[in-house]
Every structure is written in structure tokens, then in C-alpha cells.
C-alpha positions as CSV (number, residue, x, y, z in Angstrom):
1,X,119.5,-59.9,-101.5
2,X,119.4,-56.4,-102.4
3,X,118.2,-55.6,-105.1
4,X,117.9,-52.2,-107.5
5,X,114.2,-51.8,-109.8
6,X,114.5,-50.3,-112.8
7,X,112.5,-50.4,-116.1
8,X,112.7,-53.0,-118.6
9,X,113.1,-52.1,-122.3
10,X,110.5,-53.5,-124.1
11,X,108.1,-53.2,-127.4
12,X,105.4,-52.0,-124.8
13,X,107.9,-49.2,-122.8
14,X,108.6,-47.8,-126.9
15,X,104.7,-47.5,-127.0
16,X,104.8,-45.3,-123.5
17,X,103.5,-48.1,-121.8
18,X,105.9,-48.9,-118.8
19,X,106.2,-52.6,-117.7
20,X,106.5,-54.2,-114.1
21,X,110.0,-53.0,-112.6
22,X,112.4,-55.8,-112.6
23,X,114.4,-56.4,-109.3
24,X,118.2,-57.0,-110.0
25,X,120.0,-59.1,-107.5
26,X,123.2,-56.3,-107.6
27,X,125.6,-58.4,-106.1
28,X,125.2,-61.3,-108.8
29,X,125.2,-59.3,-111.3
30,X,128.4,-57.7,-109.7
31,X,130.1,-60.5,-109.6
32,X,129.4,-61.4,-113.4
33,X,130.2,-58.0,-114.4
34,X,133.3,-58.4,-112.2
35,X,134.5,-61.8,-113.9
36,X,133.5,-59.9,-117.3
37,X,136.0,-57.1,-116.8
38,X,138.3,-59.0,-115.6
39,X,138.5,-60.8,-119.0
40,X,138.0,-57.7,-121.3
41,X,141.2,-56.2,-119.3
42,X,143.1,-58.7,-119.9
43,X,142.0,-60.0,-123.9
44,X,140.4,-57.0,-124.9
45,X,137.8,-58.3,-125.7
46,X,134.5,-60.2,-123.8
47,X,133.2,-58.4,-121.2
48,X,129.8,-57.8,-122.8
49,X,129.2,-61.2,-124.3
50,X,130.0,-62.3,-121.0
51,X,127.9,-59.7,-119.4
52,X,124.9,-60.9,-122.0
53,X,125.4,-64.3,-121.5
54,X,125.2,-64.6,-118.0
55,X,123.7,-61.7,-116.9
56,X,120.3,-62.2,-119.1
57,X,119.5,-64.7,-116.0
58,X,119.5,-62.3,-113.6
59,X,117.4,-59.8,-115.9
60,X,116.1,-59.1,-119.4
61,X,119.3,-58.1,-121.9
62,X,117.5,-54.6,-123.2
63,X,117.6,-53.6,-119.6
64,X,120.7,-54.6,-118.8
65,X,122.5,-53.0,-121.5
66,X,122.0,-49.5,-120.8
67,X,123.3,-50.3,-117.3
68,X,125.8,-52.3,-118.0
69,X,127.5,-50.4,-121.8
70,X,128.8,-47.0,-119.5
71,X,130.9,-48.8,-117.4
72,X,132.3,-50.6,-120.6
73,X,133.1,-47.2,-122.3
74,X,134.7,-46.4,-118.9
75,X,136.9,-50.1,-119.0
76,X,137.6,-49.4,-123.0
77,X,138.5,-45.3,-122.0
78,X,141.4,-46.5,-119.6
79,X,142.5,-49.2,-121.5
80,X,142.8,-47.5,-125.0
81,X,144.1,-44.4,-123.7
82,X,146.9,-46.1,-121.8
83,X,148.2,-48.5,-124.5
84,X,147.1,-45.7,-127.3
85,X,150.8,-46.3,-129.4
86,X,149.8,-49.8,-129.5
87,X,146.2,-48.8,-131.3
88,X,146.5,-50.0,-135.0
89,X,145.1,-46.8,-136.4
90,X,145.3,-47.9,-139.9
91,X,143.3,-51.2,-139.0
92,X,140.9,-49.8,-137.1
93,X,140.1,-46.3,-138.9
94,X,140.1,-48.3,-142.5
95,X,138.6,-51.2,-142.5
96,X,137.2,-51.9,-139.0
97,X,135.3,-48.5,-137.6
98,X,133.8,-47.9,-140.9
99,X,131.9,-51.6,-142.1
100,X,131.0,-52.0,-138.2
101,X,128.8,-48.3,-138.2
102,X,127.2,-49.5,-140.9
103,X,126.0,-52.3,-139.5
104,X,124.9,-50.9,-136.3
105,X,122.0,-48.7,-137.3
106,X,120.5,-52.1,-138.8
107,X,121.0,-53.8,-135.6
108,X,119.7,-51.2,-133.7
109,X,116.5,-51.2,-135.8
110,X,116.9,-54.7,-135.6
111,X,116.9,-55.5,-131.8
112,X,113.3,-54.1,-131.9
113,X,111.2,-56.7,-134.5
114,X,113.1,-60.1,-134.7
115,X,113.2,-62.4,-131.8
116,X,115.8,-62.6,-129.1
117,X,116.2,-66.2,-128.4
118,X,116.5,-66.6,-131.8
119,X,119.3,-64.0,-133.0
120,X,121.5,-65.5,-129.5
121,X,121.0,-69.0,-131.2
122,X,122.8,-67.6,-134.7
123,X,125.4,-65.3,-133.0
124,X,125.9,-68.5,-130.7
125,X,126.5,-70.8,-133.2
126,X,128.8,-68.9,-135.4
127,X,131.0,-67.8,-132.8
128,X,131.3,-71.6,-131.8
129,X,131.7,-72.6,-134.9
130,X,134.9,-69.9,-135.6
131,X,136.2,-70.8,-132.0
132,X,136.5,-74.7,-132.8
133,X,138.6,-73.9,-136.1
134,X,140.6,-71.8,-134.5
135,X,141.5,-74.1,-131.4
136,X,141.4,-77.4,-133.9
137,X,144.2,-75.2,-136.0
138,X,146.4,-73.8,-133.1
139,X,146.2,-77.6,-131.4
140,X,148.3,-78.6,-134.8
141,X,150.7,-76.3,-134.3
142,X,149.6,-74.5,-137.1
143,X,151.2,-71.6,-139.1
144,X,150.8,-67.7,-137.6
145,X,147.5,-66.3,-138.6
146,X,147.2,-64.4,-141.6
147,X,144.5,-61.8,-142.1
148,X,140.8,-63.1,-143.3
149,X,140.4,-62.3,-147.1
150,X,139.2,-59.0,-148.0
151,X,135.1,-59.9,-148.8
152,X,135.0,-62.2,-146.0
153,X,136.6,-59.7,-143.5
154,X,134.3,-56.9,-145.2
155,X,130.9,-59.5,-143.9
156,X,132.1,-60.4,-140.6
157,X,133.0,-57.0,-139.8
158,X,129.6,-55.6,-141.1
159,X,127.5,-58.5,-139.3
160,X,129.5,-57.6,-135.8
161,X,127.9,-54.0,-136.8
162,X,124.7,-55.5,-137.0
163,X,125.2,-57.2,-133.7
164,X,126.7,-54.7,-131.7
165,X,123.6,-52.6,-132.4
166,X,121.3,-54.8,-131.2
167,X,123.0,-56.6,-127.9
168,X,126.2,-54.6,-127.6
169,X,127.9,-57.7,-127.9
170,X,129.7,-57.9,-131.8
171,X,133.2,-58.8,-130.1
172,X,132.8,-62.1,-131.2
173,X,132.6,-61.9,-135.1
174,X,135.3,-59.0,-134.9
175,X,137.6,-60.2,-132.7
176,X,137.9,-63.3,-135.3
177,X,138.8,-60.7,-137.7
178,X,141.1,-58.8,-135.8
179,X,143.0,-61.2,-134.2
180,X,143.6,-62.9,-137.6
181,X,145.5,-59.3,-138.8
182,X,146.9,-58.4,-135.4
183,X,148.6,-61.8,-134.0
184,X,150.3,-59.6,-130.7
185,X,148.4,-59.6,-127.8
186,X,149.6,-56.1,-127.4
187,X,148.6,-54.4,-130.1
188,X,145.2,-56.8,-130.3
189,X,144.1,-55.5,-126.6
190,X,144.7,-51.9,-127.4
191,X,143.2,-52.2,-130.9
192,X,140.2,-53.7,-129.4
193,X,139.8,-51.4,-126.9
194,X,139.7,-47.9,-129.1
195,X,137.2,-50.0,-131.2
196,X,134.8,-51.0,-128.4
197,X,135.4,-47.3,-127.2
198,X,133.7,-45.3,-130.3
199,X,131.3,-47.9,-130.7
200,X,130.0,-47.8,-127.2
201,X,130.0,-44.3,-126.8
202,X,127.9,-44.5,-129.9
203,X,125.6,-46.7,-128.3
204,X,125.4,-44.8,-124.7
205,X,124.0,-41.9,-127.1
206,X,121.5,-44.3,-128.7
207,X,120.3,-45.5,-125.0
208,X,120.1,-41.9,-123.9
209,X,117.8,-40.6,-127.0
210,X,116.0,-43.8,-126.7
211,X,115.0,-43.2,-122.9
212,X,116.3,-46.1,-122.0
213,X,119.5,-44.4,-119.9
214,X,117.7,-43.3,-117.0
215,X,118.3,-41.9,-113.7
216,X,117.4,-45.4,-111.8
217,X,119.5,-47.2,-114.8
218,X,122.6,-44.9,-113.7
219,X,122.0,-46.0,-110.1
220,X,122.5,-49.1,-110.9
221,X,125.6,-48.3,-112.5
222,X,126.9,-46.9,-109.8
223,X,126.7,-49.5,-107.8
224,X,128.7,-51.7,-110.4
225,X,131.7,-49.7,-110.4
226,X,133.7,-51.4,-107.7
227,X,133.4,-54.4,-109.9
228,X,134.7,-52.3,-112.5
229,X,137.8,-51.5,-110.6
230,X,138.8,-55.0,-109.4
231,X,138.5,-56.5,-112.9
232,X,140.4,-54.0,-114.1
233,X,143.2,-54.5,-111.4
234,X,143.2,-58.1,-112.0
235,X,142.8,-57.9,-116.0
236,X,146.0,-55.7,-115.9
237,X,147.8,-58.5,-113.4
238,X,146.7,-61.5,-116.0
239,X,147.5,-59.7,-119.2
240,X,150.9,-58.8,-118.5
241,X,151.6,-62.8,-117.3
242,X,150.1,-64.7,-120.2
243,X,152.4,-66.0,-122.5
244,X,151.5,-65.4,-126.3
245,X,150.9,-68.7,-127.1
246,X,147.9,-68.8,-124.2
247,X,146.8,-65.5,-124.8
248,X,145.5,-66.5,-128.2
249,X,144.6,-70.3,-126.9
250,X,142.8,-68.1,-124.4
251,X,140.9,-66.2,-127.0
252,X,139.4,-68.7,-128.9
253,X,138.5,-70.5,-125.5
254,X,136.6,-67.9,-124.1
255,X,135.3,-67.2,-127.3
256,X,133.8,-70.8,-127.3
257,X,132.2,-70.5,-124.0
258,X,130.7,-67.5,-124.5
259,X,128.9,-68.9,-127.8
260,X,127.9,-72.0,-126.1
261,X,126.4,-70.2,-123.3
262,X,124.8,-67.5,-125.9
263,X,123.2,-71.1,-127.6
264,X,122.0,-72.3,-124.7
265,X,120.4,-69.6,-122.8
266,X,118.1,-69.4,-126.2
């Protein structure tokens, strides 16, 4: 299979000490990133913790972000700018932007001392653990959401920070948050896709002063951009056929997936 060597990130590459290449089976990994972007066009959300998830088989996660966060920013840029009246502003400029950049530098610092396995196995079981209330409530029929009270909001929305910065992969712990205040799928996909817009941009510039966005890591890219284009053809098919009531069952499903798969590839 062909494959495309690039550098892994790794305590040893930040002490100038480069490890072996790793060899990454491109058409696997286009095919995840394919499935990935196929959900994110059509939620808003879960291309990277799918990306993580499944992609951390074919290759180590700090090596695969910087390849893999571009084409996001690309996915987020076309989405966000097409459904921009739907972007809740107020939401996202207030309450969301703001807590989750100040978690980020943490996570950032983060993703460099504390164990990998281990921070998939929390992230993991959390996002399980909010998916199963949130199917267990919605399988009763239950009322529409309301928003997540204030402190509690104010913590999950600073932890995503803190988890975004180290794997690029905070949707989880937000999307709870934000699909709590913004119950239309409309306005929940757009929202979601301004936010993972600034907060990816932020963290192509991190990669880039880090060294770790390289000439052989945009190759790679490259070649992943005609999975970017069919996910986002078929995302755009899906999302305008899903009835609400799905959409959000859908949500909470992949959302529980995700963390199960997060849990057990630690």
C-alpha cells in the first residue's frame, strides 16, 4: 500500500532529536478521514475525534494532527462561511470562544508531560458517560433541551479548551454544551463550524511555530484532500435529509461511539 513518511512528534523530536519516520498507509487513513468529514458536514461536529480515534491505528496522534487539523480548518471555512446567518454570534463570541482559549494554552502544554493513553481514557469516559444521558433522556421522550447551568457550562467549555489543545479533539465536551443552548440542527452545525474554525486556525499556528507543520506533513495533506471533497459532498446530502428528531439522536450516537473507541484504543 502506498504509503507517505513523515516525522513523528515526540518528547525526543522537541529535544532536536528526530525519530524513525513513520509510514502512513494514505489510503486507510483516507478513507477514515473521508467517513470523518463526512459526519462533521453533516453534525458539525466529529471529524477529528473520529479522525483521533481511528486514525491513531494507522499512526501516532501528535503526527497525525498537523496533517490532518488544515484540512479541518478548510471543512470548518466552507461550512461556516456558507451558513454564516445561522452562526450564533452571541453564543459563540460570549461564552464559548473565550473559556475554550483559555483552556487551550494548558492543553497545549499539557499534551507534552502527561500520558496519552491515559488523558483518551478520561476524555473517553466522560463523553460516554454525557452521550448515555442524553440518549436515556431523548428515548423518554423527554422535554427540549435547555441550556447547561452557567458554572457547569463555564467547566465543560474550559476543559474542551484544555482538550482541544492537546488532541484537537474538544468537540465532545462542547458540543454537549452547545447542543443543550442551540436545539436546531441549523444553527448548531453553523455554530459549530465558526467555533472549530478559530480554534483550529489557532492551532495550525501552534503546529507551524512548533515545527511540527512541515513540508512532508503538507504532502500528506495534499493527498487527503479528495477525501475532503467527498465528505463534504455527502455531509451536505445527509444534513439537509435528517429529520430533527435524528439529527440530535444522531449526535449523542456518534458522540458515544467516538468515546467508546477513545476508551478502548487506551
Amino acid at each position: 500500500m502506498r504509503g507517505v513518511g513523515f516525522y513523528t512528534m515526540s518528547r525526543g523530536a522537541a529535544n532536536g532529536v528526530q525519530p524513525p519516520a513513520t509510514r502512513v498507509p494514505t489510503l486507510l487513513l483516507a478513507l477514515i478521514v473521508c467517513a470523518a468529514f463526512t459526519v462533521e458536514s453533516a453534525l458539525g461536529f466529529g471529524a477529528t475525534v473520529i479522525t483521533v480515534s481511528l486514525g491513531a491505528r494507522v499512526m501516532p496522534v501528535r503526527a497525525l494532527l498537523p496533517v490532518f487539523v488544515p484540512l479541518n480548518v478548510a471543512l470548518s471555512l466552507w461550512l461556516a462561511a456558507r451558513n454564516r446567518l445561522a452562526v450564533d454570534r452571541a453564543l459563540l463570541g460570549r461564552r464559548v470562544l473565550p473559556l475554550m482559549l483559555l483552556g487551550m494554552p494548558l492543553g497545549m502544554l499539557l499534551v507534552r508531560r502527561l500520558s496519552e493513553p491515559a488523558t483518551r481514557r478520561l476524555l473517553g469516559a466522560l463523553v460516554v458517560a454525557l452521550s448515555l444521558a442524553q440518549l436515556a433522556k431523548l428515548r423518554r421522550g423527554g422535554e427540549e433541551p435547555v441550556a447547561a447551568p452557567g458554572a457547569a457550562a463555564a467547566g465543560l467549555l474550559t476543559a474542551a479548551g484544555v482538550v482541544h489543545g492537546m488532541f484537537g479533539a474538544g468537540g465532545p465536551l462542547a458540543v454537549y454544551v452547545i447542543g443543550r443552548a442551540l436545539p436546531e440542527k441549523g444553527r448548531f452545525r453553523a455554530t459549530l463550524s465558526a467555533l472549530w474554525l478559530a480554534l483550529n486556525a489557532v492551532l495550525v499556528l501552534g503546529y507551524a511555530l512548533d515545527g511540527a507543520l512541515t513540508a512532508k506533513s503538507l504532502e500528506a495533506t495534499a493527498l487527503l484532500v479528495p477525501a475532503l471533497a467527498v465528505g463534504i459532498t455527502a455531509g451536505e446530502w445527509l444534513h439537509g435529509r435528517v429529520p430533527e428528531r435524528t439529527f440530535r439522536v444522531g449526535v449523542y450516537a456518534v458522540l458515544l461511539v467516538v468515546g467508546g473507541a477513545l476508551i478502548a484504543r487506551s
